[in-house]
C-alpha positions in Angstrom: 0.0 0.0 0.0 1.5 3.4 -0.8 1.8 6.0 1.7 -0.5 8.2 0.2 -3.3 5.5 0.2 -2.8 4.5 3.7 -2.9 8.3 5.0 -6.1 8.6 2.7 -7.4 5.5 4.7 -6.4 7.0 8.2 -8.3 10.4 7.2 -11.4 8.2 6.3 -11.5 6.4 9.4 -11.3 9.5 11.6 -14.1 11.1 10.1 -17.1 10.9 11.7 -20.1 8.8 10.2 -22.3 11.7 9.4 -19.7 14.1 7.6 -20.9 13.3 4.5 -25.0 12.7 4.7 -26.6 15.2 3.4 -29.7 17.2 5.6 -33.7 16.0 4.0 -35.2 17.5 1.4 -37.4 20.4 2.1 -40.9 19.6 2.2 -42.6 23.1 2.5 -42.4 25.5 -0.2 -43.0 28.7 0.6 -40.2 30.9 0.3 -37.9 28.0 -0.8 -36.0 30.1 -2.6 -35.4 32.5 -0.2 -31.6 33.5 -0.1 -31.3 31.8 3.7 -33.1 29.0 3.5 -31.0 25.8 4.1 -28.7 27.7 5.4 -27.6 27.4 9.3 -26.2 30.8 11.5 -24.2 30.9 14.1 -25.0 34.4 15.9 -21.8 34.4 18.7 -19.6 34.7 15.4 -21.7 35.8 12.8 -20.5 33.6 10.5 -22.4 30.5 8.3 -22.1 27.1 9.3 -22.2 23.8 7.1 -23.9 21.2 8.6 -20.7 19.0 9.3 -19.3 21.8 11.1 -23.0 22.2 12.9 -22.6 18.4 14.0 -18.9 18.8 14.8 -20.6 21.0 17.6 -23.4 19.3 18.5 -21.1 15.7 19.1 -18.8 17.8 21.4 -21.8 19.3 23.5 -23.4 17.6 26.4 -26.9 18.8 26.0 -28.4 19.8 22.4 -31.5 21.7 22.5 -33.5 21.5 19.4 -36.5 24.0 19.2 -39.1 24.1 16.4 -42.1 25.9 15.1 -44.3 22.9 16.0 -46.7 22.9 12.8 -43.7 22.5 10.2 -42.6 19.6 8.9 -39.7 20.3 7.9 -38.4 20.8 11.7 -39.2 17.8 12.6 -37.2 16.5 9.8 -34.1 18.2 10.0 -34.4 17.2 14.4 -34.4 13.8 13.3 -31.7 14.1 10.9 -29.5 15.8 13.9 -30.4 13.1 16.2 -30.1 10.0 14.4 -26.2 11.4 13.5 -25.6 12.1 17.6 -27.0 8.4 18.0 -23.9 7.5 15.5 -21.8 10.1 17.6 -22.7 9.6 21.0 -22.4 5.9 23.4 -25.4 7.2 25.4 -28.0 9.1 23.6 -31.5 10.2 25.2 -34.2 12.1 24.2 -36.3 14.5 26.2 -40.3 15.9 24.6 -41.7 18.8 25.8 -44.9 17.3 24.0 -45.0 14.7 26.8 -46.1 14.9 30.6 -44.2 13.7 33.4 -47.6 11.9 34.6 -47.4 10.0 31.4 -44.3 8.2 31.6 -45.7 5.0 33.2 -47.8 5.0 30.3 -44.7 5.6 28.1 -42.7 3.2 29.9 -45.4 0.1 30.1 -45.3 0.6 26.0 -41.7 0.3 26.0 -41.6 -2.5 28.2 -43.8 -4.0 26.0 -42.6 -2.7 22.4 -38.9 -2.6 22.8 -37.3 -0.2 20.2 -41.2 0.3 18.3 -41.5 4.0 17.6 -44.4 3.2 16.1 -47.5 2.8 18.4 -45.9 5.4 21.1 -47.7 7.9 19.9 -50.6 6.3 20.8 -49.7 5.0 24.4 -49.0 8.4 25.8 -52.1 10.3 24.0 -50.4 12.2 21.9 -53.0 13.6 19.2 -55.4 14.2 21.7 -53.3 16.7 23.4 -53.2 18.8 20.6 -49.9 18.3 19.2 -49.2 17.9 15.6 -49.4 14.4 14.4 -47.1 12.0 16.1 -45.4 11.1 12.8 -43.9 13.9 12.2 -42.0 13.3 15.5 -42.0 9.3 15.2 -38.9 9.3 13.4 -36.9 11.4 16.3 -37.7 8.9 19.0 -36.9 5.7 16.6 -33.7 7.6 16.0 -32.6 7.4 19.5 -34.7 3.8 20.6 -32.8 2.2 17.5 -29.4 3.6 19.2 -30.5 1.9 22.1 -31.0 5.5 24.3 -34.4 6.4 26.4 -37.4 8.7 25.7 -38.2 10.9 28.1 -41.0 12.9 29.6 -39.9 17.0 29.5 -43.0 19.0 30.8 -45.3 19.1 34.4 -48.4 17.6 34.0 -51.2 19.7 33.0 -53.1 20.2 36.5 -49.7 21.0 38.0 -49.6 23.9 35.3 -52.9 25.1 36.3 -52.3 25.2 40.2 -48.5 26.9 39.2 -50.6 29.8 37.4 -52.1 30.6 40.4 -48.9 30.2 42.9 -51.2 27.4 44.6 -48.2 24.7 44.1 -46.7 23.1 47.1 -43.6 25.0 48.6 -41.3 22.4 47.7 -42.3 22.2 44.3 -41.6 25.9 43.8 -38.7 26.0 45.6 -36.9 23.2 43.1 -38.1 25.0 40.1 -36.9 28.4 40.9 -40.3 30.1 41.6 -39.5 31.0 45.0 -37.1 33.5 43.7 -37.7 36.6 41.8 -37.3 37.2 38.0 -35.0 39.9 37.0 -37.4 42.8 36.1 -36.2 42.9 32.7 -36.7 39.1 32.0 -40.4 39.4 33.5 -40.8 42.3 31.6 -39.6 40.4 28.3 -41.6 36.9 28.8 -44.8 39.0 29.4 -44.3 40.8 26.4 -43.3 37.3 24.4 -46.6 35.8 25.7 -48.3 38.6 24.9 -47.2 38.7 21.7 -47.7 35.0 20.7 -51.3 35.7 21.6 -51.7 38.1 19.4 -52.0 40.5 22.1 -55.5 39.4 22.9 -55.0 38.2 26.1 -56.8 39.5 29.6 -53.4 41.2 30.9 -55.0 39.1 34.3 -53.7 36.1 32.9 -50.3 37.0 31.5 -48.2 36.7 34.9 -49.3 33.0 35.8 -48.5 32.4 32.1 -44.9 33.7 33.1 -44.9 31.6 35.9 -45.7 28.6 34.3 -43.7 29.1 31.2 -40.3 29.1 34.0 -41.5 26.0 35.6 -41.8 24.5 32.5 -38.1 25.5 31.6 -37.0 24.7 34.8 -38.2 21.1 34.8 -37.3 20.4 31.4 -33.9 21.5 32.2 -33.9 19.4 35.7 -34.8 16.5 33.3 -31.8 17.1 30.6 -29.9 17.6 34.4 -30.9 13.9 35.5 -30.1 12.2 32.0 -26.6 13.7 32.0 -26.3 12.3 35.7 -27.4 8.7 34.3 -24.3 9.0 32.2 -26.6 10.0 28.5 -24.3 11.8 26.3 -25.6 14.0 24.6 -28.8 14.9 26.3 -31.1 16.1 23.2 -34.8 18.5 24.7 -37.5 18.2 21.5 -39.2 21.7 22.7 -40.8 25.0 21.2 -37.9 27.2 19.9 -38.8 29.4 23.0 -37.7 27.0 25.5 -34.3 26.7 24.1 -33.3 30.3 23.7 -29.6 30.7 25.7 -30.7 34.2 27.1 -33.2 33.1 29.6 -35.3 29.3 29.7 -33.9 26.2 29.5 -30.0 27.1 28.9 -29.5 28.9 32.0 -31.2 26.7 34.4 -29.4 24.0 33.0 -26.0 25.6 33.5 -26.9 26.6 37.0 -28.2 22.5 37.6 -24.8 21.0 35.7 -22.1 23.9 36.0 -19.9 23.7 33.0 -22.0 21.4 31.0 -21.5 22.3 27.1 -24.7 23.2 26.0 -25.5 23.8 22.1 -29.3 25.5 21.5 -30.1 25.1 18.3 -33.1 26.9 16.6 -34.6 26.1 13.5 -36.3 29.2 12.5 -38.7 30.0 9.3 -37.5 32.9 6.8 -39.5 35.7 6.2 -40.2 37.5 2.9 -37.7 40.3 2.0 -35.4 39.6 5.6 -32.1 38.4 3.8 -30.3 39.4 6.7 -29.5 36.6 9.4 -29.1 39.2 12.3 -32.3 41.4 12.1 -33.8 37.8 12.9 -33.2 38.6 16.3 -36.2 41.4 16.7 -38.4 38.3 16.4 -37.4 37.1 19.4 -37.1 40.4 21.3 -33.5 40.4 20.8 -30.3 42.1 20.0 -29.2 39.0 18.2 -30.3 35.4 17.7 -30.9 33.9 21.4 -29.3 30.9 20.2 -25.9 28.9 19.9 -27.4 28.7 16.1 -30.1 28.8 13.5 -31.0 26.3 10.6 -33.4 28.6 8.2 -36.4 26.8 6.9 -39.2 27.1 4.3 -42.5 28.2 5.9 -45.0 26.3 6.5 -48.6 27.1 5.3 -51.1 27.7 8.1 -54.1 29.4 8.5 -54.3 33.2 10.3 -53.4 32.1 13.4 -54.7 35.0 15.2 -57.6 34.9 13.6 -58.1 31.2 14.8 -57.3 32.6 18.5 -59.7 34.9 18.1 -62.5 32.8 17.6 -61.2 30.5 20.5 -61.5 33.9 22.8 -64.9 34.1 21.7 -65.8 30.7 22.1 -64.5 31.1 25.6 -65.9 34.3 27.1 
């Protein structure tokens, strides 16, 4: 063998399994050919990333946090792409949803018992549709991912009367005391999470009910990152949160609260973010988010997906309510 071959051989075995697979297709097609989409930002150095140099990062971080717009596709696509190459990356992978309640993981865990590795029917065992969640295949894939590598699934969020009782600071003292609640927010974060909530509800919300939505939007980020906390314990490497991109921000929710729970874990929150017409500029991005800059460790631009008027939709559900 010549030398040249063999140090051609020795480069090929060092590089990692994923280098070379590509990310999916694109499956929406609205703004497709928008100049950032496909593309991935890294806002710290305000520089473009490829996706092998995205993954070099993600398989040297502890934690990867991978926030969607729930409704498109194409984020679910591109979080199972990510974790099925950690799974190659990582000995230990685990998997964290936001989508499922802590109350459901005997559910979760009977299935699993019963259906080793079967992504399939999951779904289904923890109620999934009927929560109101988009369908459970487009997230099927991101839990075979990490059951085919042998890693757990995991619950991420309180359960939904704990959420209620948290809006109204009628939680037990212990509770709020693990999750943070006992102490102040910053004025300027509270200030900036009632203004987000505000926002995402169109600003139709009785202002009555935007600081219990505070309050339960950080105990949700403080569990989720107290879950991501105990798989890291157990020895899961990386630790990988499916969540809302506004859970993963590394300004305030999740990020934080997990450096404060696992001091110097390497964390890596990674947004996947739709484009919007006539924004060609990564770094204005930030303004949608109530930002200087990107809140994240980086961005993978999308496609958007169609939808219908969402405030318009909210609307009607106010008016349904009152």
């Amino acid at each position: 063998m010549t030398i040249s071959r063999a140090f051609a051989l020795l480069l090929l075995a060092a590089t990692p399994a994923w280098a070379d697979d590509a990310p999916p297709a694109f499956k929406t097609e609205l703004e497709g050919a928008h100049p950032l989409t496909g593309r991935i930002w890294q806002p710290a150095s305000g520089r473009f990333l490829s996706p092998g140099d995205l993954m070099a990062e993600a398989g040297r971080a502890d934690a990867v946090l991978l926030g969607e717009t729930h409704d498109n596709p194409d984020h679910h696509a591109l979080q199972a792409w990510v974790v099925e190459r950690l799974t190659v990356a990582g000995p230990r992978p685990a998997v964290a949803f936001e989508m499922i309640d802590a109350d459901q993981r005997p559910a979760l865990e009977a299935y699993l018992t019963a259906h080793p590795g079967d992504a399939a029917g999951l779904g289904a065992a923890v109620e999934w549709n009927r929560r109101g969640w988009p369908d459970w295949t487009l997230y099927r894939p991101i839990a075979a991912a990490v059951l085919k590598a042998g890693g757990p699934v995991r619950p991420a969020s309180l359960p939904r009367d704990l959420t209620r009782k948290i809006s109204r600071a009628e939680e037990p003292v212990e509770l709020a005391a693990r999750l943070g609640l006992d102490q102040p927010l910053a004025t300027e974060d509270a200030a900036a999470m009632a203004e987000d909530i505000r926002a995402s509800h169109c600003n139709m919300l009785p202002e009555s009910a935007v600081a219990g939505m505070v309050r339960t939007q950080r105990a949700r980020d403080a569990e989720m990152a107290s879950v991501l906390a105990g798989l890291l314990a157990a020895g899961h490497r990386p630790a990988v949160l499916i969540a809302g991109a506004g859970h993963v921000r590394a300004d305030r929710a999740v990020p934080p609260r997990l450096a404060a729970l696992v001091p110097g874990a390497r964390v890596l929150a990674l947004a996947f973010v739709e484009v919007q017409p006539g924004e060609d500029d990564p770094a204005a991005y930030g303004q949608a988010f109530g930002a200087p800059r990107l809140p994240f460790s980086a961005v993978w631009f999308t496609p958007r997906s169609a939808r219908a008027d969402q405030c318009a939709e909210f609307a009607k559900h106010m008016k349904a309510k009152k």
